[in-house]
C-alpha positions as CSV (number, residue, x, y, z in Angstrom):
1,X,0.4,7.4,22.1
2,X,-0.2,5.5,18.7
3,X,2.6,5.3,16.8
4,X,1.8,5.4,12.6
5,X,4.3,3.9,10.2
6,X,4.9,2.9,6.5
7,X,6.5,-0.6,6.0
8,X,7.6,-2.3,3.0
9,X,5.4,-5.6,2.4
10,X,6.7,-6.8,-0.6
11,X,8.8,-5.7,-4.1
12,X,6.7,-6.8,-7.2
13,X,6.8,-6.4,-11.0
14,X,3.9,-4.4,-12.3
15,X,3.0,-5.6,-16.0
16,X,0.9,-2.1,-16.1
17,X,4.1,-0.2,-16.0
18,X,6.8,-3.0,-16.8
19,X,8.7,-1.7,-14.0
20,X,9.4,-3.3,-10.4
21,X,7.3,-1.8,-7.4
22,X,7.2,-1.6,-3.5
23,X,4.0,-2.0,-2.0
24,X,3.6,-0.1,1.5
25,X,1.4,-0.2,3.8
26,X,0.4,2.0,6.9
27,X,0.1,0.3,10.3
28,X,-1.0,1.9,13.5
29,X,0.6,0.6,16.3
30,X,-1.6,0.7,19.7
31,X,0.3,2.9,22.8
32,X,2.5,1.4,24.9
33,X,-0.7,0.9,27.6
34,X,-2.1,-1.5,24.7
35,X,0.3,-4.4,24.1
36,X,-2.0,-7.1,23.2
37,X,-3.5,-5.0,20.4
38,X,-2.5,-6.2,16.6
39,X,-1.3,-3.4,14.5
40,X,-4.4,-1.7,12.1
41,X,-3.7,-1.5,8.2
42,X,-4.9,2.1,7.9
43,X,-3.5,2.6,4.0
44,X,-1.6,1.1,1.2
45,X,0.4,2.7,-1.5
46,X,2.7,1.8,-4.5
47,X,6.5,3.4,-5.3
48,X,5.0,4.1,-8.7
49,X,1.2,5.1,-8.2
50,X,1.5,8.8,-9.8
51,X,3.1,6.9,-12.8
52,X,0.5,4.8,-13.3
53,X,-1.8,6.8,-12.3
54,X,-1.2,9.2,-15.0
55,X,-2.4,6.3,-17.3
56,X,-5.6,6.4,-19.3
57,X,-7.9,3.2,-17.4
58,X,-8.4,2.7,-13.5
59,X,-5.4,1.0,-12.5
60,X,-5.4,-0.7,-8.7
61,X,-6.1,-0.8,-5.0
62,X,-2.1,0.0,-4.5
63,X,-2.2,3.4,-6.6
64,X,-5.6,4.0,-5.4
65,X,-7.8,4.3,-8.6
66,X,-9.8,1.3,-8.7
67,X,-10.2,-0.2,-4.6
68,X,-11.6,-3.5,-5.6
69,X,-8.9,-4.9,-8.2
70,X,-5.5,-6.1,-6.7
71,X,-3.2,-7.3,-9.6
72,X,-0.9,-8.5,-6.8
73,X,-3.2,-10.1,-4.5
Protein backbone atom coordinates (compact mmCIF):
# COMPACT_ATOMS: atom_id res chain seq x y z
CA UNK A 1 0.00 0.00 0.00
CA UNK A 2 1.10 3.66 -0.76
CA UNK A 3 2.33 5.30 2.04
CA UNK A 4 1.48 9.43 2.10
CA UNK A 5 3.65 11.78 4.09
CA UNK A 6 4.47 15.51 4.84
CA UNK A 7 8.30 16.37 4.90
CA UNK A 8 9.98 19.46 5.67
CA UNK A 9 11.93 20.83 2.44
CA UNK A 10 13.21 23.84 3.67
CA UNK A 11 12.79 26.80 6.52
CA UNK A 12 12.56 30.25 4.76
CA UNK A 13 11.89 33.96 5.66
CA UNK A 14 8.72 35.24 4.16
CA UNK A 15 9.03 39.11 3.46
CA UNK A 16 5.01 38.92 3.08
CA UNK A 17 4.71 38.16 6.76
CA UNK A 18 8.26 39.01 8.07
CA UNK A 19 8.23 35.94 9.82
CA UNK A 20 10.34 32.55 9.14
CA UNK A 21 8.40 29.58 7.41
CA UNK A 22 8.54 25.80 6.73
CA UNK A 23 7.63 24.71 3.47
CA UNK A 24 6.10 21.05 3.26
CA UNK A 25 5.46 19.03 0.92
CA UNK A 26 3.36 15.78 0.42
CA UNK A 27 5.03 12.77 -1.18
CA UNK A 28 3.49 9.50 -2.05
CA UNK A 29 5.58 6.71 -1.68
CA UNK A 30 4.89 3.65 -4.18
CA UNK A 31 4.04 0.02 -2.15
CA UNK A 32 6.56 -2.05 -1.10
CA UNK A 33 5.90 -4.20 -4.61
CA UNK A 34 7.13 -0.80 -6.42
CA UNK A 35 10.68 -0.09 -5.35
CA UNK A 36 11.97 1.55 -8.41
CA UNK A 37 9.20 4.06 -8.34
CA UNK A 38 10.32 7.90 -7.32
CA UNK A 39 8.17 9.40 -4.73
CA UNK A 40 5.08 11.77 -6.32
CA UNK A 41 4.82 15.49 -4.95
CA UNK A 42 1.03 15.38 -4.47
CA UNK A 43 0.85 18.94 -2.34
CA UNK A 44 2.76 21.75 -0.78
CA UNK A 45 1.88 23.89 2.12
CA UNK A 46 3.40 26.74 4.34
CA UNK A 47 3.55 26.81 8.52
CA UNK A 48 2.00 30.19 8.07
CA UNK A 49 -0.54 29.91 5.04
CA UNK A 50 -3.83 30.86 7.10
CA UNK A 51 -1.81 33.96 8.21
CA UNK A 52 -1.08 35.14 5.09
CA UNK A 53 -3.80 34.05 3.72
CA UNK A 54 -5.89 36.23 5.78
CA UNK A 55 -4.08 39.07 3.89
CA UNK A 56 -5.73 41.43 1.38
CA UNK A 57 -3.73 40.29 -2.29
CA UNK A 58 -3.10 36.62 -3.61
CA UNK A 59 -0.24 35.62 -1.88
CA UNK A 60 1.67 32.12 -3.25
CA UNK A 61 1.82 28.64 -4.51
CA UNK A 62 2.89 27.54 -0.74
CA UNK A 63 -0.38 29.10 0.99
CA UNK A 64 -2.27 28.11 -1.97
CA UNK A 65 -3.79 31.51 -3.28
CA UNK A 66 -1.96 32.33 -6.31
CA UNK A 67 -0.46 28.59 -8.05
CA UNK A 68 1.82 30.31 -10.50
CA UNK A 69 3.98 32.73 -8.16
CA UNK A 70 6.70 31.03 -5.92
CA UNK A 71 8.46 33.81 -3.84
CA UNK A 72 10.84 30.99 -2.78
CA UNK A 73 11.42 29.29 -5.93
Amino acid sequence: MAETIWQVMRTERCERIGEVVTLEVCRVYAAEFLPDQPPHVVGRRCSQAMACNQLERPACRWAGTSPGYDPFG
